[in-house]
C-alpha positions as CSV (number, residue, x, y, z in Angstrom):
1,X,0.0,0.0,0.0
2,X,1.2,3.7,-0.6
3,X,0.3,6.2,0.9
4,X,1.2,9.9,0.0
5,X,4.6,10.3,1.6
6,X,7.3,8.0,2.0
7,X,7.2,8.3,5.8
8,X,3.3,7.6,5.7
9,X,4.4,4.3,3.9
10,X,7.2,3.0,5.7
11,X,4.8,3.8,8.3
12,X,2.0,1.9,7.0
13,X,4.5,-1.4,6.4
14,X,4.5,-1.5,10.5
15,X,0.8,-0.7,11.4
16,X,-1.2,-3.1,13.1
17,X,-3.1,-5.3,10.7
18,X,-6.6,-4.5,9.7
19,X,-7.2,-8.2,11.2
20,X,-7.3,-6.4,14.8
21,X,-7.9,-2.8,13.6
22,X,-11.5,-3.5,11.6
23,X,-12.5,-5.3,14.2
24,X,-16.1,-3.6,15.7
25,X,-14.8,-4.0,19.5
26,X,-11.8,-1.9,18.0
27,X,-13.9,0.4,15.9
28,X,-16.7,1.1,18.9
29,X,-14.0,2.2,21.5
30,X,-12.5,4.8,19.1
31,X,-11.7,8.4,20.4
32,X,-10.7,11.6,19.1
33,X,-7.1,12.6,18.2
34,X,-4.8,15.6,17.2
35,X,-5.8,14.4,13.9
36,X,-9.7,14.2,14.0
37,X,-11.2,16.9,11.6
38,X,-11.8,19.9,14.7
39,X,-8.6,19.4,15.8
40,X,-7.1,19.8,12.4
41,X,-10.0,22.4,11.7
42,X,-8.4,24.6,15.0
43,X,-4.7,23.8,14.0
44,X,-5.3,24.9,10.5
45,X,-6.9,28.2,11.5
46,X,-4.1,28.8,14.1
47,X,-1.1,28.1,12.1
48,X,-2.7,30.2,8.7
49,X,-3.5,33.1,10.3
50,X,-7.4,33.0,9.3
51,X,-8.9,35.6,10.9
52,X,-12.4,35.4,12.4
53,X,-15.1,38.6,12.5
54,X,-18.6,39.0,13.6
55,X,-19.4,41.3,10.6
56,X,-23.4,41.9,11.3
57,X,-25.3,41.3,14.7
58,X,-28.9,42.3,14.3
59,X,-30.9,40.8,17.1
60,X,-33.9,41.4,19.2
61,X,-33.9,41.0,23.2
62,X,-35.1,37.3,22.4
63,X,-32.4,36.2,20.2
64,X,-34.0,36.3,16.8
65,X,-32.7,37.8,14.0
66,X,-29.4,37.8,12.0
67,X,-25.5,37.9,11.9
68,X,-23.0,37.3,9.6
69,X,-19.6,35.8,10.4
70,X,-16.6,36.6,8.4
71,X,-13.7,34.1,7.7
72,X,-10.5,35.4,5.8
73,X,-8.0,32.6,5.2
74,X,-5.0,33.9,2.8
75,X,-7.0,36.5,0.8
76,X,-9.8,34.1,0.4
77,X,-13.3,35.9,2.2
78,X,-16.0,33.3,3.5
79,X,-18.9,34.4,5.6
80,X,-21.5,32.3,7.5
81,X,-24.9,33.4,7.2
82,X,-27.3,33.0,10.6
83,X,-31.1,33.0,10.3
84,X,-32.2,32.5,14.1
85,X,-35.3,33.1,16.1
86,X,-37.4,30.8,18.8
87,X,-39.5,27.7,17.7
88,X,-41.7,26.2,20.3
89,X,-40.8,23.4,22.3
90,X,-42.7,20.5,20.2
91,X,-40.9,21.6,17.3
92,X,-37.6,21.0,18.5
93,X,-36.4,17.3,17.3
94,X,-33.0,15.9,15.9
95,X,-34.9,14.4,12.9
96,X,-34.6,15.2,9.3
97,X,-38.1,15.6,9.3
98,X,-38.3,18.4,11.3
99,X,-39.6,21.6,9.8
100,X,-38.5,24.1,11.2
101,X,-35.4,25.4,13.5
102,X,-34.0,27.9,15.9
103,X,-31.3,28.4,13.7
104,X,-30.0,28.1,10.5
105,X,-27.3,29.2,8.7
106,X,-25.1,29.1,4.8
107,X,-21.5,29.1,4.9
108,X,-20.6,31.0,1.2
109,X,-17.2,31.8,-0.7
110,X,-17.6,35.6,-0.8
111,X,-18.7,38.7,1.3
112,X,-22.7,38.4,1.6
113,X,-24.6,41.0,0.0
114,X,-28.3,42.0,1.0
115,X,-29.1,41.1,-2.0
116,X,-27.9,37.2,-1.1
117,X,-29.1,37.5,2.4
118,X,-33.1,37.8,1.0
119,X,-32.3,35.0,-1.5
120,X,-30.5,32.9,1.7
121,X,-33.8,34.0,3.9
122,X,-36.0,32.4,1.4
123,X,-34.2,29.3,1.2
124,X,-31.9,28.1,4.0
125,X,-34.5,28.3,6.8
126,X,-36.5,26.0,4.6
127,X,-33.8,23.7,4.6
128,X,-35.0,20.4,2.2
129,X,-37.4,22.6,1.3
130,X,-34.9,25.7,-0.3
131,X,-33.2,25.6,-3.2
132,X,-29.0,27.0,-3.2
133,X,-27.1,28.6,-5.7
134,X,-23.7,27.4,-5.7
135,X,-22.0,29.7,-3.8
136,X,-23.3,28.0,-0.9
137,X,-20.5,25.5,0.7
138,X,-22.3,24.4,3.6
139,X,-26.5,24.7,5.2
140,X,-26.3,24.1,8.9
141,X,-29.3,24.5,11.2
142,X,-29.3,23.8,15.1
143,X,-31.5,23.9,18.1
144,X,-31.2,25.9,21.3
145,X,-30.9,23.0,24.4
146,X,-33.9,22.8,26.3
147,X,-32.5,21.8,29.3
148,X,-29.5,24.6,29.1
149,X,-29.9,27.7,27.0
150,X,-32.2,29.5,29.1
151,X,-30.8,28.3,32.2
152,X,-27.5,30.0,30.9
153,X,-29.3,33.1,29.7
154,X,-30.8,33.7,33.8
155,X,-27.4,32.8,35.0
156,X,-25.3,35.4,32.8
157,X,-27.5,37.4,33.5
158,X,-27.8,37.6,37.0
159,X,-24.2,38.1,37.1
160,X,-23.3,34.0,37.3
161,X,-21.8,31.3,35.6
162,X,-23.0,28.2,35.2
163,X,-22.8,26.0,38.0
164,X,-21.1,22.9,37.1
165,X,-23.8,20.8,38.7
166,X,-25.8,21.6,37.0
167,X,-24.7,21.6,33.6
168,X,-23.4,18.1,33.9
169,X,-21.5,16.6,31.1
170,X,-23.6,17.6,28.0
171,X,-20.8,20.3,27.1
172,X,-23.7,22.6,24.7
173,X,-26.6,24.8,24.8
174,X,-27.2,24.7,21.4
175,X,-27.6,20.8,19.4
176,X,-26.8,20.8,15.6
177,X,-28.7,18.7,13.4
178,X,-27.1,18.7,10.1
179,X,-24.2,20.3,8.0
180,X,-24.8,19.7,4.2
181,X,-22.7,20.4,1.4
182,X,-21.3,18.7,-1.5
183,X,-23.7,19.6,-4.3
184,X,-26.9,18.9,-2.3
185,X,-30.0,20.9,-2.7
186,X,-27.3,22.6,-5.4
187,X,-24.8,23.9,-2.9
188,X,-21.4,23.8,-4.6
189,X,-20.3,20.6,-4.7
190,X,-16.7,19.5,-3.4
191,X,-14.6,19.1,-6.3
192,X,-16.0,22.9,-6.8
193,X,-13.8,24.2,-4.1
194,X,-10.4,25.6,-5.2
195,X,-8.1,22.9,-4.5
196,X,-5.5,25.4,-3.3
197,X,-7.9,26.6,-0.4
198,X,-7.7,25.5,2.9
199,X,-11.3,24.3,2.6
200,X,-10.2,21.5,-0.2
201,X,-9.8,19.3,3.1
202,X,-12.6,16.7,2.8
203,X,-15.1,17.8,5.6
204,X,-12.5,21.3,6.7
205,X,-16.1,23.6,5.0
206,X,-18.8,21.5,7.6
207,X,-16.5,21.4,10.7
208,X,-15.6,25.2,10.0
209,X,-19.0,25.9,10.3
210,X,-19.9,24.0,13.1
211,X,-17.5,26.0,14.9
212,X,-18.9,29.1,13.8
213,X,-22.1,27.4,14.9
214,X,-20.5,26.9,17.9
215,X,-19.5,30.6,18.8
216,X,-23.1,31.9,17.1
217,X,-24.3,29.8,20.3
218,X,-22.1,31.3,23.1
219,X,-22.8,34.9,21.3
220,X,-26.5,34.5,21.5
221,X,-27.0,33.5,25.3
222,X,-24.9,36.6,26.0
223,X,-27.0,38.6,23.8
224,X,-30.0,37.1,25.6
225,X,-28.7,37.7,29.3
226,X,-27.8,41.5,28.3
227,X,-30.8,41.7,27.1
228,X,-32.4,40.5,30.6
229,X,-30.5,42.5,32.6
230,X,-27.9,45.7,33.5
231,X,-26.0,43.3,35.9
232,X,-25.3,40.3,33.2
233,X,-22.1,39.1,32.7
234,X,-20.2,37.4,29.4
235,X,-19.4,33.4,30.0
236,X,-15.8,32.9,31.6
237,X,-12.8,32.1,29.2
238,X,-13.2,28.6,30.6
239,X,-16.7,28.0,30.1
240,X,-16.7,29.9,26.7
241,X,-14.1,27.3,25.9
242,X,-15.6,24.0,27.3
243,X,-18.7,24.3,25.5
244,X,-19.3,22.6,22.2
245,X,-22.2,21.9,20.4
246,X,-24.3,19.5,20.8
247,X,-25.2,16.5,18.2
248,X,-27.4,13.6,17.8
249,X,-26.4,10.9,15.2
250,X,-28.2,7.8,13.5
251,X,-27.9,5.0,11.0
252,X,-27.6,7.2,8.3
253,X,-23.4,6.9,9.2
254,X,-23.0,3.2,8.8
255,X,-23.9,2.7,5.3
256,X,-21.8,5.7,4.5
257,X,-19.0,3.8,6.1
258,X,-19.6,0.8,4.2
259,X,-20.4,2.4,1.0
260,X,-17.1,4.5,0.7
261,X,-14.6,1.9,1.5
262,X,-11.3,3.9,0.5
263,X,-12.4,6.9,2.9
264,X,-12.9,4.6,5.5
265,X,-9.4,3.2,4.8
266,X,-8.1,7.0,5.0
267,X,-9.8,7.3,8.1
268,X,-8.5,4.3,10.0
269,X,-5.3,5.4,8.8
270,X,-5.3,8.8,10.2
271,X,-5.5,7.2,13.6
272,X,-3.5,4.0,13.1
273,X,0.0,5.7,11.3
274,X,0.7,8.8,14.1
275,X,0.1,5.5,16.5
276,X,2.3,3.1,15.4
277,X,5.0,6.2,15.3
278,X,4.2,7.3,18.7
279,X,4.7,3.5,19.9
280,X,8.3,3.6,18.3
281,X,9.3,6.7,19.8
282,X,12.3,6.4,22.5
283,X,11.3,8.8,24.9
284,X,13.3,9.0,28.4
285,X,11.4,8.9,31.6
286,X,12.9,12.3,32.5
287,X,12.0,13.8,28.6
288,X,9.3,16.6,28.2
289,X,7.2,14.1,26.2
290,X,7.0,11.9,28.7
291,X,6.1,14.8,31.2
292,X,3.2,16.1,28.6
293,X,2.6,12.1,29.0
294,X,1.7,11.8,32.5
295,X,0.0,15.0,32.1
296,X,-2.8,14.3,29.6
297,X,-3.5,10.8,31.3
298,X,-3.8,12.9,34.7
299,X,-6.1,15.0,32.9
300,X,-7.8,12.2,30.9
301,X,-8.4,10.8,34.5
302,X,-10.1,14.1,36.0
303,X,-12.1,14.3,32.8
304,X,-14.1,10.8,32.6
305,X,-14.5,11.0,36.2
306,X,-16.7,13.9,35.5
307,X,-18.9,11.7,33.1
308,X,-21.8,10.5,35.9
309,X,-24.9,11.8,34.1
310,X,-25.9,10.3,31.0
311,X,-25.7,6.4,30.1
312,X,-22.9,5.2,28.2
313,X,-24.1,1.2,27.8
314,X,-23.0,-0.9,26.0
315,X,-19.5,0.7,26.1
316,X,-18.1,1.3,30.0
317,X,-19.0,4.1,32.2
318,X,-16.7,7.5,32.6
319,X,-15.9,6.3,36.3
320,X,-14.9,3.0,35.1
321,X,-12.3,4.6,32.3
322,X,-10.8,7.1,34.9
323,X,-10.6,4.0,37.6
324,X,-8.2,2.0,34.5
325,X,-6.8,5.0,33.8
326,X,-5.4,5.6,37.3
327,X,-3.1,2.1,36.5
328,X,-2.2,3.7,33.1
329,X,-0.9,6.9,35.5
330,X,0.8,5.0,38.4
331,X,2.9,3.2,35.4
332,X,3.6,5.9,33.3
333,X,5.3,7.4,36.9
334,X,6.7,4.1,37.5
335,X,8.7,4.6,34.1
336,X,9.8,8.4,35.0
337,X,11.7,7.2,38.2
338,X,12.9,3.6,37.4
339,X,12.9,3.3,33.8
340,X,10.1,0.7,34.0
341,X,6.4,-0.2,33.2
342,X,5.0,-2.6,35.0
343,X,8.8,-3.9,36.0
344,X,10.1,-4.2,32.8
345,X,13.1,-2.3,31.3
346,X,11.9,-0.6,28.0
347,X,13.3,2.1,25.5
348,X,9.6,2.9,23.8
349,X,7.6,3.6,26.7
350,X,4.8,4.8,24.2
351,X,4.8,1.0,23.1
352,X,5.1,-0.7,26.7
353,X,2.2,2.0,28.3
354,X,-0.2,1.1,24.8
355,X,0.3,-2.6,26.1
356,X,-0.2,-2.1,29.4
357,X,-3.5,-0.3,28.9
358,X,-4.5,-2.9,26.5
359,X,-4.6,-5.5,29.7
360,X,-6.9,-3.1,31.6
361,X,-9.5,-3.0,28.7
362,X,-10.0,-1.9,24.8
363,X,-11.6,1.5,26.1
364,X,-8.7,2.1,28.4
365,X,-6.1,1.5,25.9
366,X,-7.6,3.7,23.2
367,X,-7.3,7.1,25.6
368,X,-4.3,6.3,26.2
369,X,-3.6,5.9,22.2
370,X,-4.8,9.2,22.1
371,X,-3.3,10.7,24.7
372,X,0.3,8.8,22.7
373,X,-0.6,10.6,19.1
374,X,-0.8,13.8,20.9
375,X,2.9,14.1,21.6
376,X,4.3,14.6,18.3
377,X,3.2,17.6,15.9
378,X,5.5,16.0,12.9
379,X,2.6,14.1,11.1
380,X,0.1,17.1,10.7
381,X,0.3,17.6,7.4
382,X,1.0,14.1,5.8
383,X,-2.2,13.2,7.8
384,X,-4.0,16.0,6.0
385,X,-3.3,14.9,2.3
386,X,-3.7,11.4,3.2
387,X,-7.1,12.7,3.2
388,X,-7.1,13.2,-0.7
389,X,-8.3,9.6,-1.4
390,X,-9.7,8.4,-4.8
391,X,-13.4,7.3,-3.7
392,X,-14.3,5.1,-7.1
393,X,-14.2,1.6,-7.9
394,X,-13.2,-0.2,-11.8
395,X,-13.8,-3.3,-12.8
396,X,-10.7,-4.9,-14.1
397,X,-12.1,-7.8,-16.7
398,X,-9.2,-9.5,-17.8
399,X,-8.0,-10.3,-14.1
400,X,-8.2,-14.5,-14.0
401,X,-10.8,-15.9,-11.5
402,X,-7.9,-18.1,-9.9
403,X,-6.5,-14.3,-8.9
404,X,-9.8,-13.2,-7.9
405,X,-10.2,-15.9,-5.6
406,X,-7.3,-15.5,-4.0
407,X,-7.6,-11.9,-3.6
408,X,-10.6,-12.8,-1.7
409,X,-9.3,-15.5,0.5
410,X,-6.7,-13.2,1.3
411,X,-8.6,-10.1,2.1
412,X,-12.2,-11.6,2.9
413,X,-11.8,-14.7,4.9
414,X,-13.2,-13.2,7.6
415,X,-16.4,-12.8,5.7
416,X,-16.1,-16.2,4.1
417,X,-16.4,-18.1,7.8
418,X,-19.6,-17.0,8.0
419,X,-22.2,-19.0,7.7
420,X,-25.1,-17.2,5.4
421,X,-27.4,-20.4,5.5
422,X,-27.9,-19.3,8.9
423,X,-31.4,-16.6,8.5
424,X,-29.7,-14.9,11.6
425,X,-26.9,-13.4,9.2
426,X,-29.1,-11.9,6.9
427,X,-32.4,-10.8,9.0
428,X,-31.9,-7.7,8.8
429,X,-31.9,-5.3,5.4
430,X,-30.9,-1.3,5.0
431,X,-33.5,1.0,2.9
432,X,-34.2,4.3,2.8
433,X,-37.2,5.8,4.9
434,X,-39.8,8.1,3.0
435,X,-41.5,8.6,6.0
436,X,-38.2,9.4,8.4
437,X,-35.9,10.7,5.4
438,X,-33.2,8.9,7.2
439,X,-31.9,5.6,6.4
440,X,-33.3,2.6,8.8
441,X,-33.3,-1.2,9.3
442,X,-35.6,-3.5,8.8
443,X,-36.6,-7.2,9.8
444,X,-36.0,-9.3,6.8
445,X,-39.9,-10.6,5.7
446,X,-41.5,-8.8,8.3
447,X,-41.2,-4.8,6.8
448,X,-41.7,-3.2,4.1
449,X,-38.6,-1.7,1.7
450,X,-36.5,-4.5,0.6
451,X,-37.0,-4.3,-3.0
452,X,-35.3,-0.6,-2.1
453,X,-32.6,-2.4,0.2
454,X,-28.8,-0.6,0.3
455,X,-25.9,-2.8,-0.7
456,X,-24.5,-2.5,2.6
457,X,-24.3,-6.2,2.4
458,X,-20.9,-7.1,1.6
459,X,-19.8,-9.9,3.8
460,X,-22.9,-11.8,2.0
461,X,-22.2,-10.4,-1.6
462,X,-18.6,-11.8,-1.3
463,X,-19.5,-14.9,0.3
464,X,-22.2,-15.6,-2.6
465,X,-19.5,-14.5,-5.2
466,X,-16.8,-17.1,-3.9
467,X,-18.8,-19.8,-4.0
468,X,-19.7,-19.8,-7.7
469,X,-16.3,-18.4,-8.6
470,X,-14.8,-21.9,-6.7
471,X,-16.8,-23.9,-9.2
472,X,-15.7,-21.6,-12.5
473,X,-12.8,-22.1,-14.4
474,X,-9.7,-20.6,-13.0
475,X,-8.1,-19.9,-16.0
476,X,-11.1,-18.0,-17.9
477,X,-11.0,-13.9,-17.0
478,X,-13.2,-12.1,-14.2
479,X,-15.2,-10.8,-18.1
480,X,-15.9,-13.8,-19.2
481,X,-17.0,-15.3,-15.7
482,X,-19.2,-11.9,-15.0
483,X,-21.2,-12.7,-18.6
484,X,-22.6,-15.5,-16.7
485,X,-23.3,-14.4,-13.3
486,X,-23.4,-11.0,-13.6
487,X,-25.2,-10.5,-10.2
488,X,-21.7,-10.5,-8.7
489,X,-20.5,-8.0,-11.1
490,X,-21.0,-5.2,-8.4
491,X,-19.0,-7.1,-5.3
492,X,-16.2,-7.9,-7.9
493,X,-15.5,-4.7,-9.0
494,X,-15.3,-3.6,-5.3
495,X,-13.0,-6.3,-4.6
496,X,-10.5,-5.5,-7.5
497,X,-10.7,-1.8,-6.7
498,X,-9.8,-1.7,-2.7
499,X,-7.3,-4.7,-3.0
500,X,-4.1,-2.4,-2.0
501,X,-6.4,-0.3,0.7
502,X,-5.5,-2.4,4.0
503,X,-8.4,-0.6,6.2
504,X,-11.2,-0.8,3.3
505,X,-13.5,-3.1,4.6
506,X,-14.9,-3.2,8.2
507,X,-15.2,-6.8,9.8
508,X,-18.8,-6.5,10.1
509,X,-21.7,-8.6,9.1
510,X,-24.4,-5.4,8.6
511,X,-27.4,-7.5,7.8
512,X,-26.8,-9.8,11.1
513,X,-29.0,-10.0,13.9
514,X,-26.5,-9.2,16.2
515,X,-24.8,-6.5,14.3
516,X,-24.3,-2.8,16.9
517,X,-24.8,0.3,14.6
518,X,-23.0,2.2,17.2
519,X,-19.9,0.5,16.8
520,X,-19.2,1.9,13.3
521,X,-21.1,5.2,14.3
522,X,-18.8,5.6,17.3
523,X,-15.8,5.2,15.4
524,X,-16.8,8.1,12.7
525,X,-17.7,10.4,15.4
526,X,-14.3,9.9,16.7
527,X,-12.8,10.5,13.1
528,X,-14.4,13.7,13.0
529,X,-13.6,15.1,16.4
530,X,-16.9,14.3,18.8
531,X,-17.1,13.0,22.4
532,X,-19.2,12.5,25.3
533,X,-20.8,9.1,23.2
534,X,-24.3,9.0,24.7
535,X,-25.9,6.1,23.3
536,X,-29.7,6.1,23.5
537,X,-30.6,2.9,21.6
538,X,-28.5,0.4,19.5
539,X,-29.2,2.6,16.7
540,X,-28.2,6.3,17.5
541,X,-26.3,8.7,20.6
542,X,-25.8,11.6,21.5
543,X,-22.5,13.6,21.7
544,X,-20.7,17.1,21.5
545,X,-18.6,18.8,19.1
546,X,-15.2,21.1,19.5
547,X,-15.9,21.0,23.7
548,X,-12.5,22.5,24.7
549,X,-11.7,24.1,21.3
550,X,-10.1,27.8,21.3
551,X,-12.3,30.4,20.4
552,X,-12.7,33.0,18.1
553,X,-11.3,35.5,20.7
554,X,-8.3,33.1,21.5
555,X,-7.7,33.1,17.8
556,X,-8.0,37.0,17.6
557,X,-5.5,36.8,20.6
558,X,-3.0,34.8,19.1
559,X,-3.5,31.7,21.4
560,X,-2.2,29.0,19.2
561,X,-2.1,26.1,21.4
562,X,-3.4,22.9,20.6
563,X,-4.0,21.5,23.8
564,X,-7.9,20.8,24.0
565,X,-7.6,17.0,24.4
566,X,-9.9,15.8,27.1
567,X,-10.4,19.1,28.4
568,X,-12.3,18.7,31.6
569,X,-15.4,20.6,33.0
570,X,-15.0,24.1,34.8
571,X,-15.5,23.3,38.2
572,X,-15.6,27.1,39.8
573,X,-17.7,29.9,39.5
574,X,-17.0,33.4,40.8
């Protein structure tokens, strides 16, 4: 496999196998890293000078109205339009269905004019309903908490913070329910986007304007409270800073996942390369990166203990991931005074602490992966054009069957021990809901929507390919073989095409009985920079986006620090 760089490649020669890395148990613990899409978002706004402006503010005492936020990133001018004002309580849902929203909002390559502002009234707060020109990178829209905004607004503006108590863990007063780009609704789709801009980075236009989503949300309670009241105050640099925005996520990710097989290979990459250098790193127990080391797990520790009020099952409590974590931190000392972990001389310490972890649990281990990537700057930007990836398949017809089949008992055997005579693997099926507008599963010969199913199917596709192609002559070509069963011609192709992609396909049965949505959910979250995983069926959670990240006035400040990584809760209040 070659990746982009030649350090990404010899990189990629000593990566753990896809054997233990597609696994869902690996997958389902994943969590964010330096090189998730907000932290790369931040860094990339940092390092390039973008600066940020809150161009127009034109709001009643109730938050509803307009503003307009300017982005310029090296002589390029993008502006996020904001369309807000206050729905009633029963209108408020995380469902594509929903009609209407407390806010919505365009992000747009150029200074917005009136004129555009009318034509973006008319259309973004209609949503599925509107119509872009293509202009238009991204339409947001978002909800204001029901539990939190207002409870923010009376404390700002009675001169308080929030009290940590009651805030809990959900890290947002405002909950996202969808950033769209990419030609939809006629928005300008990606391969529209300069490729020279900062905003070529698959996904950099969405998480840009969640954060401005973000900062629209602290602007507005402040607004609100000053509204209220002579005696309100603005949130504290700390609070301003731990709150994200809120998010709830379905089904609609996993057949994305399964669909797009060399991004997910890009995306198991970005975590697996910066880990496998991190493990080979000699640090010395009295180095600065083994300091920063012992810091972040200390940290990492305070921060899941804080996690006691929402559910987390099927994966392990907050309490239980600080309580493993607390081993992690008593033998990362251990290594800072005698040179040891866990009694054993090593010269990687990175490698021996990873190891160590993984004997406390998956979960464990995969912090303190994190916490391991976040020691080394060095890979930013091969990471980044990693992210490049060709996302097509082509047939290749004059490939033998005998190669075929071995390139499937090479990289599908896992799929080939199952046993699809069994109605357990294939009771479930993958259409697309009319009625929700989201994708859903449903019980094989009990619901309706199968002749509409998604090909999400592929453990069963190549398992039904193999076993005509062991009867077929091995000499004929993958043509002449396809002429006569061209039912398989779809599988094949995606076989031939991800062959030298080592993370393409997830070892996942999606059509099983037992198959956990969350698993591949959770690990695209991660990917893109979310946390505080709050699963509220088998099927969707609940989490927070860019809690911890700098904002727009640390930027304006010049605070460049990347150091948001498991960023805890304020605990004080003046």
């Amino acid at each position: 496999m070659q990746r982009p760089s030649e350090r990404l490649t010899a990189l990629q020669k000593k990566a753990r196998s896809a054997e233990i890395v597609m696994q869902p148990s690996e997958l389902g613990s994943a969590r964010l890293t330096r090189h998730s899409f907000s932290r790369a978002l931040i860094r990339s706004a940092t390092r390039g000078n973008w600066t940020f402006t809150r161009r127009v503010w034109d709001m009643d005492s109730n938050g509803s109205g307009t503003a307009i936020y300017r982005v310029e990133i090296n002589g390029q001018i993008v502006e996020l339009a904001f369309f807000s004002h206050v729905i009633s309580e029963d209108m408020r849902t995380d469902r594509v269905i929903a009609e209407d929203w407390d806010v919505t909002g365009a992000l747009v390559a150029r200074e917005v004019t009136p004129a555009d502002m009318d034509i973006l009234a008319a259309n973004v707060t209609r949503q599925e309903d509107g119509r872009a020109d293509d202009f238009s990178l991204v339409w947001g829209r978002a909800n204001r908490s029901e539990r939190f905004f207002n409870y923010v607004v009376d404390q700002l503006a009675a001169g308080h913070q929030p009290e940590p108590s009651v805030m809990t863990d959900s890290a947002y007063i405002m909950r996202s329910t969808a950033f769209y780009g990419n030609g939809k609704w006629g928005l300008r789709d990606f391969a529209g986007i300069d490729p020279d801009s900062p905003l070529a980075v698959p996904f950099r236009a969405q998480i840009l304007s969640a954060w401005l989503f973000r900062e629209f949300s602290a602007d507005l309670v402040e607004h609100c409270a000053a509204a209220q009241s002579d005696h309100a105050v603005p949130l504290s640099r700390e609070w301003r800073r731990f709150l994200g925005l809120g998010n709830a996520t379905g089904l609609g990710l996993v057949p994305y996942a399964i669909r797009h097989p060399q991004v997910l290979d890009a995306w198991v990459a970005l975590r697996e390369l910066p880990l496998v250098n991190a493990l080979d790193q000699q640090w010395s127990p009295k180095s600065a990166e083994w300091d920063r080391v012992r810091v972040l797990v200390e940290r990492s520790i305070h921060y899941f203990e804080q996690k006691k009020s929402f559910s987390t099952d099927p994966y392990p409590t907050g309490e239980q991931i600080a309580g493993g974590l607390m081993s992690v931190l008593a033998a990362a000392a251990e290594y800072s005074t005698d040179g040891t972990i866990n009694g054993h001389a090593t010269h990687t310490p990175g490698r021996a602490l990873h190891e160590y972890a993984s004997g406390i649990s998956t979960e464990v281990r995969q912090v303190v992966d994190s916490v391991l990537v976040d020691i080394d700057t060095s890979l930013d930007t091969d990471i980044e054009s990693m992210l490049m990836c060709v996302d097509r398949t082509q047939l290749h017809a004059a490939m033998s069957v005998s190669e075929l089949r071995d390139m499937m008992r090479r990289d599908y055997a896992w799929a080939l021990d199952i046993d699809f005579t069994d109605p357990r693997e294939t009771s479930k099926f993958w259409f697309y809901s009319e009625s929700s507008g989201e994708p859903r599963r449903g019980v094989r010969g009990v619901d309706k929507g199968v002749s509409t199913e998604h090909p999400v199917g592929i453990a069963r596709d190549v398992n039904s390919a193999y076993r005509d192609l062991v009867t077929a002559d091995g000499e004929i070509s993958v043509g002449e073989f396809l002429i006569s069963h061209p039912q398989h011609w779809g599988i094949v192709e995606r076989v031939q095409s991800v062959g030298d992609y080592p993370y393409a396909e997830a070892r996942v049965n999606a059509l099983s009985e037992g198959y956990l949505p969350l698993d591949l959910q959770r690990f695209q979250l991660a990917v893109y920079g979310m946390e505080n995983f709050n699963p509220q069926s088998t099927d969707w959670l609940r989490v927070t986006l860019l809690s911890g990240a700098p904002t727009m006035d640390d930027i304006a400040e010049g605070i460049t620090e990347d150091d948001w990584l498991f960023l805890p809760r304020p605990e004080l209040t003046p």
